[in-house]
ROTI-514838 format. One line per 3 residues: number of its first residue (from 1); their letters; for each residue x, y, z of N, C-alpha, C. Coordinates in nm, 2 decimals. Atoms other than C-alpha are relative to their C-alpha. Example, Ala and Ser with C-alpha at 12.3 -4.5 7.8 and 13.67 -1.06 7.14 Angstrom:
BEGIN
1	as	0.09 -0.12 0.00 1.23 -0.45 0.78 0.09 0.12 0.00 | -0.09 -0.11 0.00 1.37 -0.11 0.71 -0.08 0.11 0.08 .
//
This chain:
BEGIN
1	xxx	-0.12 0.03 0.08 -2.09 3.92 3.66 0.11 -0.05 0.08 | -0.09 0.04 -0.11 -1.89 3.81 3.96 -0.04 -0.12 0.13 | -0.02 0.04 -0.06 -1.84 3.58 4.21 0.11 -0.02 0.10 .
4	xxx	-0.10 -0.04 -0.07 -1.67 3.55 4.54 0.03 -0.14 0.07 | -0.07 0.11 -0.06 -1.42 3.29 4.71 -0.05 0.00 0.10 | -0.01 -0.05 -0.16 -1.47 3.23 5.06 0.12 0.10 0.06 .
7	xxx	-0.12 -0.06 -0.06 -1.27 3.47 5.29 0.08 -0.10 0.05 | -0.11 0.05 -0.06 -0.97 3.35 5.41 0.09 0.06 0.09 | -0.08 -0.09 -0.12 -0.79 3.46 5.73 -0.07 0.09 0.06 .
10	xxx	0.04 -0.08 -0.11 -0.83 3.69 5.96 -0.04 0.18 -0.04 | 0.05 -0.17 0.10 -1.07 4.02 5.86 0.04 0.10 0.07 | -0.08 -0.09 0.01 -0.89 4.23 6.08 0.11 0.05 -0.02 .
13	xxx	-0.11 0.00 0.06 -0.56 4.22 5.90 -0.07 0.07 -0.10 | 0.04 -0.08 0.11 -0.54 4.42 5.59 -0.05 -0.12 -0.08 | 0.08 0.11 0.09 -0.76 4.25 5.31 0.10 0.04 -0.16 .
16	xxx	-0.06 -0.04 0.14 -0.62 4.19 4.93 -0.08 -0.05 -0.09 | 0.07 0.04 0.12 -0.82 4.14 4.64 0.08 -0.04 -0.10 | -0.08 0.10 0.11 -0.71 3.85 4.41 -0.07 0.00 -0.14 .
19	xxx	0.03 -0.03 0.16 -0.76 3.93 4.01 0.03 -0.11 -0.03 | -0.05 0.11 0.12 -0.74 3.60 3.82 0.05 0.03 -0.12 | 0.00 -0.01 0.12 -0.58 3.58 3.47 -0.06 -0.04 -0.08 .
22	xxx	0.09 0.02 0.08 -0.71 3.53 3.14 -0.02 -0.20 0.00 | 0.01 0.15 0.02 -0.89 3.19 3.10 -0.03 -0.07 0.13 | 0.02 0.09 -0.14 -0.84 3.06 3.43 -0.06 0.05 0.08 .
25	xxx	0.08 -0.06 -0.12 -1.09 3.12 3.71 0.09 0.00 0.14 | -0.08 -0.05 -0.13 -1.04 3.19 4.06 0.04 -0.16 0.09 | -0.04 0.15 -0.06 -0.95 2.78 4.14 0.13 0.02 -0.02 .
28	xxx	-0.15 -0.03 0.04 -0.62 2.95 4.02 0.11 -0.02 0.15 | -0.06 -0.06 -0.12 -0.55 3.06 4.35 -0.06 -0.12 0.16 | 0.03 0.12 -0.13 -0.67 2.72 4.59 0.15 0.00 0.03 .
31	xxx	-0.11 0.05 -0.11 -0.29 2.64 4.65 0.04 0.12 0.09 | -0.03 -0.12 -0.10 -0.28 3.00 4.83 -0.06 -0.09 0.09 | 0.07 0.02 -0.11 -0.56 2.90 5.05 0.02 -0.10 0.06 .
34	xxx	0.03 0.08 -0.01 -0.54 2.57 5.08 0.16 -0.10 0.04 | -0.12 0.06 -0.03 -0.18 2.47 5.15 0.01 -0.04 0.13 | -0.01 0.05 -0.17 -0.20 2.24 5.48 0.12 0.05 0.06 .
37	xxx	-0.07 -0.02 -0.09 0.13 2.33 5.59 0.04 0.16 0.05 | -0.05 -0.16 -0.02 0.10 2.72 5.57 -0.13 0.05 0.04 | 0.07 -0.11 0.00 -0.23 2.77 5.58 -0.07 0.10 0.14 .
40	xxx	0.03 -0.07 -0.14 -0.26 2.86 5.95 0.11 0.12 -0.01 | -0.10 -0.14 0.00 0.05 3.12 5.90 -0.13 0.07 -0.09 | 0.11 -0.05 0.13 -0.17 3.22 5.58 -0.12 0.08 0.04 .
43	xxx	0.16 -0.06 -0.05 -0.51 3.31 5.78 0.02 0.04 0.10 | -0.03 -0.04 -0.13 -0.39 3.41 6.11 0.05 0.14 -0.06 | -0.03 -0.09 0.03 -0.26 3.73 5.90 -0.06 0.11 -0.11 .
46	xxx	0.11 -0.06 0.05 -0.53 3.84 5.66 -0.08 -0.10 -0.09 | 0.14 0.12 0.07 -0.82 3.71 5.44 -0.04 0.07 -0.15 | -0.04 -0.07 0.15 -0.82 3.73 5.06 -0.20 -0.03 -0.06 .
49	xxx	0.14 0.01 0.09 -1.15 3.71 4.79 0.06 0.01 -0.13 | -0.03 0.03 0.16 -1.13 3.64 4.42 -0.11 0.06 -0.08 | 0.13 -0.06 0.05 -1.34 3.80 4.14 0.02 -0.12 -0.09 .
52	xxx	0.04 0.06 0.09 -1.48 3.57 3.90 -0.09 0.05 -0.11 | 0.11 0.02 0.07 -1.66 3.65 3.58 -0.06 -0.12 -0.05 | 0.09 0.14 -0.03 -1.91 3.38 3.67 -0.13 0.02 -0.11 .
55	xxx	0.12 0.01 0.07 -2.23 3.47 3.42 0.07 -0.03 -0.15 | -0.01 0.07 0.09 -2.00 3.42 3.13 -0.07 0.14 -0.13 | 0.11 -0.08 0.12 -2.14 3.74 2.93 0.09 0.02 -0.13 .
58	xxx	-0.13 -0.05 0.11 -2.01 3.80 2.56 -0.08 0.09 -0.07 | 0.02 -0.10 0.08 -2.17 4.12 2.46 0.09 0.10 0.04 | -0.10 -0.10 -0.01 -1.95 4.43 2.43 -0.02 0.04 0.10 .
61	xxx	0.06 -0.08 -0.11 -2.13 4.60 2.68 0.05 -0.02 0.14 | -0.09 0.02 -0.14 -2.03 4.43 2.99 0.15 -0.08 0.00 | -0.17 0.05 -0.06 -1.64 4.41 2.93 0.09 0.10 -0.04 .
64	xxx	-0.09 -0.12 -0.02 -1.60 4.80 2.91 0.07 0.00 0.14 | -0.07 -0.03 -0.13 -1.39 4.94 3.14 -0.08 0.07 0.12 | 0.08 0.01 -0.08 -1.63 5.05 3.34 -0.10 -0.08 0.11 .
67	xxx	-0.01 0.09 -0.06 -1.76 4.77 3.41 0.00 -0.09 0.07 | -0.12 0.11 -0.09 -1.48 4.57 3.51 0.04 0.08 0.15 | 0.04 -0.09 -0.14 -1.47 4.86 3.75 -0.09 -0.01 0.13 .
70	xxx	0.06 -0.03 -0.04 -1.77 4.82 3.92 -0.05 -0.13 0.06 | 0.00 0.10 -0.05 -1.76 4.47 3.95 0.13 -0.01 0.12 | -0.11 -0.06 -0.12 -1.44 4.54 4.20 -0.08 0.07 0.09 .
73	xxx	0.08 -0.02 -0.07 -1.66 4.74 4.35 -0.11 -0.07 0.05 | 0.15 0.07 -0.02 -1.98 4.52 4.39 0.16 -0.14 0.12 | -0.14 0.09 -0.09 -1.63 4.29 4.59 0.00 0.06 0.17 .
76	xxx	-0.04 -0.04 -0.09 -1.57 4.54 4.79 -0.10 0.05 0.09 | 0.15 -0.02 -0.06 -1.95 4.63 4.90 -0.02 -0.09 0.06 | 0.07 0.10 -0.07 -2.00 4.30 4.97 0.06 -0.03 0.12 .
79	xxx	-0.10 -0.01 -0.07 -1.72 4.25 5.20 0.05 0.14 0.09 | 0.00 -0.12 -0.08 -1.74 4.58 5.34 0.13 0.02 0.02 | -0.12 0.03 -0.01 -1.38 4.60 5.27 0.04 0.16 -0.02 .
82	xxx	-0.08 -0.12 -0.04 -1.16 4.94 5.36 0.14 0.03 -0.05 | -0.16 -0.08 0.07 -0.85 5.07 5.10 0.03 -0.17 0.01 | -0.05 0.19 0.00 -0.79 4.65 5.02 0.13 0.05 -0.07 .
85	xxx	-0.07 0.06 0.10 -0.46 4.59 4.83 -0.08 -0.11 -0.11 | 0.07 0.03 0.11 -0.54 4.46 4.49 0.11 -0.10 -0.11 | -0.08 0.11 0.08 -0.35 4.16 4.34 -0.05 -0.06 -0.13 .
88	xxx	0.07 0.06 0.14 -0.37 4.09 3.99 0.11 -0.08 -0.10 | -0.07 0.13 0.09 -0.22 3.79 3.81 0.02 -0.03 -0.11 | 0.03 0.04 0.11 -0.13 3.76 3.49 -0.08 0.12 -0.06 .
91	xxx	0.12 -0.14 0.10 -0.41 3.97 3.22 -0.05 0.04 0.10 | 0.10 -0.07 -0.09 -0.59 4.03 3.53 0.02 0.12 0.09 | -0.04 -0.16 0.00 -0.34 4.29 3.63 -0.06 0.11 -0.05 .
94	xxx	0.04 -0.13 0.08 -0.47 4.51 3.36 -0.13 0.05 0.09 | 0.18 -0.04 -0.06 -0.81 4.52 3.54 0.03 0.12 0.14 | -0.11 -0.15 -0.06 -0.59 4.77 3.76 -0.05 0.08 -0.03 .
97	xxx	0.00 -0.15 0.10 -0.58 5.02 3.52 -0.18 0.02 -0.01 | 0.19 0.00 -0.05 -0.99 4.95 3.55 -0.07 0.09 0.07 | 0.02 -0.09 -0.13 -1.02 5.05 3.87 0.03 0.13 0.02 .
100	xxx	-0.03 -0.11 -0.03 -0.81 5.34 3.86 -0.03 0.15 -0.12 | 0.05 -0.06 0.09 -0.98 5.45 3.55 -0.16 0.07 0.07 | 0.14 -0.04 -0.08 -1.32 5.55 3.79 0.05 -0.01 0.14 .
103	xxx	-0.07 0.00 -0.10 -1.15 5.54 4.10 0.12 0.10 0.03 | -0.15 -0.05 -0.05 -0.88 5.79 4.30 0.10 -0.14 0.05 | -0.07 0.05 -0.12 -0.58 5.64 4.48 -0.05 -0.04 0.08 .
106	xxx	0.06 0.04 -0.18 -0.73 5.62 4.79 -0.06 -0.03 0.00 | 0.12 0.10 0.00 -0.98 5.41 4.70 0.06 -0.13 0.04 | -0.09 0.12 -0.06 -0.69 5.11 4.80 0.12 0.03 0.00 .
109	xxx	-0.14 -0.01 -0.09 -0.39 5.05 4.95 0.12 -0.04 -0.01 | -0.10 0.02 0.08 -0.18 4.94 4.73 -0.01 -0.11 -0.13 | 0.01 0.11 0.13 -0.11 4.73 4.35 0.10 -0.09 0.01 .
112	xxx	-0.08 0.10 0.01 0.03 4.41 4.35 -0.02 -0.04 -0.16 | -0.03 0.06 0.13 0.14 4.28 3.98 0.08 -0.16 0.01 | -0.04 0.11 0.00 0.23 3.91 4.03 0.01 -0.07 -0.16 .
115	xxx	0.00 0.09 0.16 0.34 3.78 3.66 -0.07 0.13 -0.04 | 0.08 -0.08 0.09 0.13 4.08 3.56 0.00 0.11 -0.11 | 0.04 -0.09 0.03 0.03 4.29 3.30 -0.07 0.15 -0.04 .
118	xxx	0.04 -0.13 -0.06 0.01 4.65 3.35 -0.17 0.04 -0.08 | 0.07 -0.04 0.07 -0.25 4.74 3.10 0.00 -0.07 -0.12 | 0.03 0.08 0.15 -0.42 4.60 2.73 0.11 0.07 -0.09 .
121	xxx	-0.10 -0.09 0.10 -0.17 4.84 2.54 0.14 -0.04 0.03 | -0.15 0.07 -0.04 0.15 4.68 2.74 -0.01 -0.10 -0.06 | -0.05 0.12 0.04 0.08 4.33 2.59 0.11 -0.03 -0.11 .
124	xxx	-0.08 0.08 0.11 0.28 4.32 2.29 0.16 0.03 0.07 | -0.18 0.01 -0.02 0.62 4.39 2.45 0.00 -0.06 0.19 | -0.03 0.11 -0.19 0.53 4.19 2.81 -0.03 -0.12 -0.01 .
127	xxx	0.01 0.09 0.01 0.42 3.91 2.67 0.10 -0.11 -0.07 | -0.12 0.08 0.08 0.69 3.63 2.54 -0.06 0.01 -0.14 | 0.06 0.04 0.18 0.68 3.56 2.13 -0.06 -0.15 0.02 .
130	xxx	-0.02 0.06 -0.02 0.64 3.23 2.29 -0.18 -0.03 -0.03 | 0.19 0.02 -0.05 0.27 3.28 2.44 -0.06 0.07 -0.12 | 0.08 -0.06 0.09 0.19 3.51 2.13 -0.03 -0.09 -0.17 .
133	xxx	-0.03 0.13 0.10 0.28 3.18 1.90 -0.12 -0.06 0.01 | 0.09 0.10 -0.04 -0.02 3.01 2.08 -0.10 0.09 0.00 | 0.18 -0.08 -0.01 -0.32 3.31 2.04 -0.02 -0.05 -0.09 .
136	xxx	0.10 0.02 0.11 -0.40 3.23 1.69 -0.13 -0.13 0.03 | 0.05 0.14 -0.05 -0.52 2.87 1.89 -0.09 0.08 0.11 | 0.03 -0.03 -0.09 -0.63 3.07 2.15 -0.17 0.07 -0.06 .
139	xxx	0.10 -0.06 0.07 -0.86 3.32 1.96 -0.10 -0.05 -0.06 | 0.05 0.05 0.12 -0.98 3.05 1.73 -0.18 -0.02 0.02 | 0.15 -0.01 0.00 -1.39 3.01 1.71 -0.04 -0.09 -0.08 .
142	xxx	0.08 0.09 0.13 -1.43 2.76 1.43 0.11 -0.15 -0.03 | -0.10 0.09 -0.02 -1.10 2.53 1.48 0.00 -0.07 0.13 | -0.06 0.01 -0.13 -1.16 2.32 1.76 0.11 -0.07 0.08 .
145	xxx	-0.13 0.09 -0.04 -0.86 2.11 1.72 0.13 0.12 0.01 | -0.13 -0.07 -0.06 -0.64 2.42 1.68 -0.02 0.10 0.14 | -0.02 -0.02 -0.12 -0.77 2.58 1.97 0.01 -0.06 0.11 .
148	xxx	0.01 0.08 -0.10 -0.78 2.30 2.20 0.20 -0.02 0.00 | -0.13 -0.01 -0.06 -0.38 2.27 2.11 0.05 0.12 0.02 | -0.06 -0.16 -0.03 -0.31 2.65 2.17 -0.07 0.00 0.14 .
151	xxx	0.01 0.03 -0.15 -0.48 2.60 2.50 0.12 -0.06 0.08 | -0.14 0.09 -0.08 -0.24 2.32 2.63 0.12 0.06 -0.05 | -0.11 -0.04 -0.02 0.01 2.51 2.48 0.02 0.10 0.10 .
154	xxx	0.02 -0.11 -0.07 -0.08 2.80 2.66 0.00 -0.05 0.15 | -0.01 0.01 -0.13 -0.11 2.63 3.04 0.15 -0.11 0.00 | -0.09 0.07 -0.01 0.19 2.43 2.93 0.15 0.12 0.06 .
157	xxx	-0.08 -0.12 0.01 0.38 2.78 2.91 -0.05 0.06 0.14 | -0.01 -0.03 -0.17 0.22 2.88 3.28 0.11 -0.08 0.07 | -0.09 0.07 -0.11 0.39 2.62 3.43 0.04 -0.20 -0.05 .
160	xxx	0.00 0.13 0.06 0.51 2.26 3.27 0.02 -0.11 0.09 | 0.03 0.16 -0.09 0.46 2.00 3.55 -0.05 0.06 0.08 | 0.09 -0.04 -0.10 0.17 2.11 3.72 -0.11 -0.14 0.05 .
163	xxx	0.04 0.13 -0.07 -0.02 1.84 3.95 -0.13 -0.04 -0.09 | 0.06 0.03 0.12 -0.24 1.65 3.75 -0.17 0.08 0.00 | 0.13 -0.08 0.02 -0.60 1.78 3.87 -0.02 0.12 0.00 .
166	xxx	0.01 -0.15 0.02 -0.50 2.15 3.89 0.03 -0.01 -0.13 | -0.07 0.03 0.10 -0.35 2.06 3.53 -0.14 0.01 -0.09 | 0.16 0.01 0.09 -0.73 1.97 3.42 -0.04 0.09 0.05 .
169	xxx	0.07 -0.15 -0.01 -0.90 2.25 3.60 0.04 0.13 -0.03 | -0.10 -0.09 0.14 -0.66 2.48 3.38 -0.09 -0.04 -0.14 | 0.02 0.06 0.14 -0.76 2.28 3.08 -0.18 0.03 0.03 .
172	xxx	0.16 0.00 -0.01 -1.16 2.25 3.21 -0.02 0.15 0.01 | 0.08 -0.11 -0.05 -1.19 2.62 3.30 -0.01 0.09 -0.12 | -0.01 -0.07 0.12 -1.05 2.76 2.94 -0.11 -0.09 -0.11 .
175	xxx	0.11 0.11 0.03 -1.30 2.48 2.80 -0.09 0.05 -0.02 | 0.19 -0.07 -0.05 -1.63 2.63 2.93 0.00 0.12 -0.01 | -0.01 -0.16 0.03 -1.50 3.00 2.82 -0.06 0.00 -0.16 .
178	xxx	0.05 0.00 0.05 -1.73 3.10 2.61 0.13 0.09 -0.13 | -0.12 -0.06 0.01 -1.48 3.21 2.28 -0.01 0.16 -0.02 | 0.05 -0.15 0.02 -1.64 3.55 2.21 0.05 0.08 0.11 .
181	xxx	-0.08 -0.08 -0.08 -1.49 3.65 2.55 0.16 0.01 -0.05 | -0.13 -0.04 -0.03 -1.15 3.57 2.44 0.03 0.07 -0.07 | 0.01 -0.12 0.06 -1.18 3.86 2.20 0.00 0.13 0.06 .
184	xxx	0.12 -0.11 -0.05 -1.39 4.06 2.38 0.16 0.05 0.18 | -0.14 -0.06 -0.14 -1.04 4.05 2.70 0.09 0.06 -0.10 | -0.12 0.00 0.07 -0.79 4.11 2.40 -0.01 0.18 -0.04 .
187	xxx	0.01 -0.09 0.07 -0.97 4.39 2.22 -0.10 0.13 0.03 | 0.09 -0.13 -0.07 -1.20 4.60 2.47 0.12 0.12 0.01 | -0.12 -0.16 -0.02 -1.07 4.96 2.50 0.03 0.04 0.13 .
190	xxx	-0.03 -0.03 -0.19 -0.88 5.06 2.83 0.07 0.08 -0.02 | -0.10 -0.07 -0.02 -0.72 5.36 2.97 0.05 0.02 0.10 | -0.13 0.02 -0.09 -0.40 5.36 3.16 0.00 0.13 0.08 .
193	xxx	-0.07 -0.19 -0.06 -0.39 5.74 3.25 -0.03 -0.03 0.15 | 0.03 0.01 -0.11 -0.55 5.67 3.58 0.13 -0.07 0.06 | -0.09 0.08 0.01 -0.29 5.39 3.64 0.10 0.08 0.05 .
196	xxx	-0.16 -0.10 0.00 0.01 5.60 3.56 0.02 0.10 0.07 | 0.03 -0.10 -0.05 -0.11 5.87 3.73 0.02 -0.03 0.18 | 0.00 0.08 -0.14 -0.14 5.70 4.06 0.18 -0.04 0.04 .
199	xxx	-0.14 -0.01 -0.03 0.22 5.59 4.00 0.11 0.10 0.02 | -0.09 -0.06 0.04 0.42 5.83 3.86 0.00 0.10 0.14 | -0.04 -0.08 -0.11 0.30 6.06 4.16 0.01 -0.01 0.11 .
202	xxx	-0.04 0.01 -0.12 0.37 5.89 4.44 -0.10 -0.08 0.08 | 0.08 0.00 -0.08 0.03 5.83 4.54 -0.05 -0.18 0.03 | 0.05 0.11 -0.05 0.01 5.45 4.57 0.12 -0.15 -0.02 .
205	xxx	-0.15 0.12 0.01 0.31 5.17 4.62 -0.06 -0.11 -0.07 | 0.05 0.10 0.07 0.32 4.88 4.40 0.13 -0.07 0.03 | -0.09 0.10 -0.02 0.46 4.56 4.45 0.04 -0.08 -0.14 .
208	xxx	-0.01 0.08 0.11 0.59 4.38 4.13 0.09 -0.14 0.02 | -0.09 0.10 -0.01 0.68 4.00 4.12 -0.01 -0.06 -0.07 | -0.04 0.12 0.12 0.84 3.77 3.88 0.04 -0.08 0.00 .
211	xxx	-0.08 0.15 0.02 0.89 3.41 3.83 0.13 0.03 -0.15 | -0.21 -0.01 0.10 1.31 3.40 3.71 -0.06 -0.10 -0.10 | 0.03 0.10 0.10 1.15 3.11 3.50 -0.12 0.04 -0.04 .
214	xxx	0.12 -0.01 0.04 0.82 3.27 3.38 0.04 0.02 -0.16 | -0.03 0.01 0.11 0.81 3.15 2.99 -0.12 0.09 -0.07 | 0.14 -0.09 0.03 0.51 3.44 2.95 0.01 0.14 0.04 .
217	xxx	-0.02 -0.11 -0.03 0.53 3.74 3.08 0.14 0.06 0.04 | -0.19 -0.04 0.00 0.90 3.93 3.03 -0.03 0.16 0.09 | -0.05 -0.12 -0.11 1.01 4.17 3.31 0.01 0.11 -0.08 .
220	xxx	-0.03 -0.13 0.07 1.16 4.43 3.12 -0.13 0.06 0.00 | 0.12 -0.07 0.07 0.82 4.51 2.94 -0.06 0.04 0.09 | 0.12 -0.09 -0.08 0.63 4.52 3.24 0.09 0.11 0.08 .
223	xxx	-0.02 -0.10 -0.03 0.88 4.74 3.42 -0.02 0.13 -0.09 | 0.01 -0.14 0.10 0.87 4.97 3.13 -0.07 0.06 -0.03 | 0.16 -0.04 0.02 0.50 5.00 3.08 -0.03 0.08 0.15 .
226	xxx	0.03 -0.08 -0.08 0.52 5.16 3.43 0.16 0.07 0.06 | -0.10 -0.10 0.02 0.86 5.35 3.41 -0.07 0.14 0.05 | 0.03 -0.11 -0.05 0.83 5.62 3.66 -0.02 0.00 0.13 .
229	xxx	0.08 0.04 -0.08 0.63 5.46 3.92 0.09 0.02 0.13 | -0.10 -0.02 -0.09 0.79 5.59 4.24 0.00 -0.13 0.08 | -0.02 0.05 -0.11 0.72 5.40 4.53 -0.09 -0.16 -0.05 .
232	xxx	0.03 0.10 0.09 0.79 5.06 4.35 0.10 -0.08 0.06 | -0.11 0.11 -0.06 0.94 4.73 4.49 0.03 -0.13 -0.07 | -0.01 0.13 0.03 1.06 4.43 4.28 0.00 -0.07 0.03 .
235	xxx	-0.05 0.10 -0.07 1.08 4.11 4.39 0.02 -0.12 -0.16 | 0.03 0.13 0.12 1.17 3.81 4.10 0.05 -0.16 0.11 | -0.04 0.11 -0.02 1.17 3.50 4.26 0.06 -0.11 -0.09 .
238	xxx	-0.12 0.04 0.11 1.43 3.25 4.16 -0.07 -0.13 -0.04 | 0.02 0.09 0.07 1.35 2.93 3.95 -0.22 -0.02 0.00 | 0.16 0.02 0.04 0.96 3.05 3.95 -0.08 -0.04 -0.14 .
241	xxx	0.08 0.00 0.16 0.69 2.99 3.64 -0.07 0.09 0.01 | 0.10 -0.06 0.01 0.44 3.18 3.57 -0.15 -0.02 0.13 | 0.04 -0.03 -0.12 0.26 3.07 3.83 0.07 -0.01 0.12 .
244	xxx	-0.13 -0.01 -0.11 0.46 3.20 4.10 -0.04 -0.09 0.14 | 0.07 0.10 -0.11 0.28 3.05 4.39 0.01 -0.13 0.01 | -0.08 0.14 0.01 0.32 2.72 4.30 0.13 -0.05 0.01 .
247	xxx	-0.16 0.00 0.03 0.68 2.74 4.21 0.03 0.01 0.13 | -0.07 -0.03 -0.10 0.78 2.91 4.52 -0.10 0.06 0.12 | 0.16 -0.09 -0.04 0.46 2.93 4.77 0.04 0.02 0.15 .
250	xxx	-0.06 -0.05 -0.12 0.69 3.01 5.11 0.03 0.08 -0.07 | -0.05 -0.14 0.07 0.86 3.29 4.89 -0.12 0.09 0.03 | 0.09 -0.07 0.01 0.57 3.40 4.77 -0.08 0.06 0.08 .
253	xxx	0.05 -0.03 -0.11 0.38 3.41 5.07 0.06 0.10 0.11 | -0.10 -0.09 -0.12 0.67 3.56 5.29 -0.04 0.12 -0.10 | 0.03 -0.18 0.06 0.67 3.88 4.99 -0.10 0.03 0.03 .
256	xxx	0.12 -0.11 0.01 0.34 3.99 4.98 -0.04 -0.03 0.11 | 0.03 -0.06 -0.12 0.29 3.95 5.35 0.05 0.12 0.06 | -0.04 -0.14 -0.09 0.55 4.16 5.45 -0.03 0.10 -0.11 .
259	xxx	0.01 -0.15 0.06 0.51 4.41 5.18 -0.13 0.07 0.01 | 0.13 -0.04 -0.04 0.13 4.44 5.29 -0.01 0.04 0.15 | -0.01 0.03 -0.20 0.22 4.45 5.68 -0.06 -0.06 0.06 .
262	x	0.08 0.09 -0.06 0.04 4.15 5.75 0.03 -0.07 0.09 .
//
């Protein structure tokens, strides 16, 4: 049910595990790797991996929480990877609350939420009315003209002048999603306790970052959905989108290096 990026950087730096969001695969994340003029700072300091659900499955069965769990695991086996940080983008945040639902703390080294979604129960007050205007298009199964414009609304609302071939591999990757998954991410059952638990007592730092221009995911909400969380560090970068990396990909890069000690 997964697939893996090449590594990038240097494996004995701390490693971070990159969660994609809904729709879009792990090509989300090429302007990290792939930026000529950074990417020697970039890899001289650690080496990241992407999960993909690459088989495409739409039976209930494999998109419990469990899992999505175990697929993180089958990441971290392969990679023989030690307490990674765990970056999750967007919906793919929630897959967090995944992990820490079969998993202690100490199973990694810290949560990054970039644009993200703490958990399936946080969406309705983290998500804009903006992006929740464009699910009915999203959801749709039998409309392909109104899903096809609730898509482009929906990557229009990531980011609205994005380079033209990342722009299509946005548009091609929600394309080839079979639609029974996009149910099957909205309406599987998840539980947060693990999550909050991890926060509230101390036992694992989290980084949270927000594009100042993200027309998708609203700050407040996600701070609120983890109200408590001690050892917690904001960052909002200024004039970002929702995809913050793009927007501001020296920002970006400078945060989550130093907040990982890379």
């Amino acid at each position: 049910m997964y697939n893996l990026n090449p590594i990038c950087g240097d494996p004995l730096k701390p490693a971070i595990v990159f969660i994609h969001g809904f729709s879009i695969g792990a090509m989300a994340f090429d302007e990290i790797f792939n930026d000529p003029p950074l990417v020697s700072e970039w890899n001289a300091r650690f080496h990241s991996i992407s999960i993909v659900n690459y088989d495409k499955p739409t039976n209930a069965a494999a998109w419990v929480s469990q899992r999505l769990a175990e697929d993180f695991d089958a990441v971290v086996q392969s990679y023989n990877l030690i307490k990674p940080f765990v970056l999750g983008w967007s919906l793919g945040a929630a897959q967090i609350a995944d992990i820490l639902s079969f998993h202690p703390p100490s199973y990694i080294s810290g949560v990054i939420y970039d644009a993200g979604v703490p958990c399936l129960a946080s969406l309705p007050n983290t998500v804009s009315v903006a992006a929740f205007a464009s699910m009915p298009g999203l959801n749709q199964t039998t409309n392909v003209t109104q899903f096809q414009s609730g898509y482009i609304d929906f990557i229009n609302l990531c980011h609205p002048a994005l380079d033209l071939d990342f722009y299509l591999g946005c548009l091609g990757d929600g394309m080839v999603q079979p639609r029974a998954i996009v149910d099957l991410s909205f309406s599987r059952t998840q539980n947060s306790t693990g999550l909050l638990q991890a926060g509230t007592s101390g036992a694992l730092p989290l980084l949270a970052i927000f594009g100042g221009d993200d027309q998708l995911v609203l700050k407040q909400g996600v701070l609120d959905a983890i109200a408590g969380w001690q050892k917690l560090t904001v960052v909002t970068l200024p004039d970002a989108e929702h995809f913050t990396w793009i927007s501001r990909p020296v920002l970006f890069r400078a945060t989550v290096l130093n907040w990982t000690g890379s």
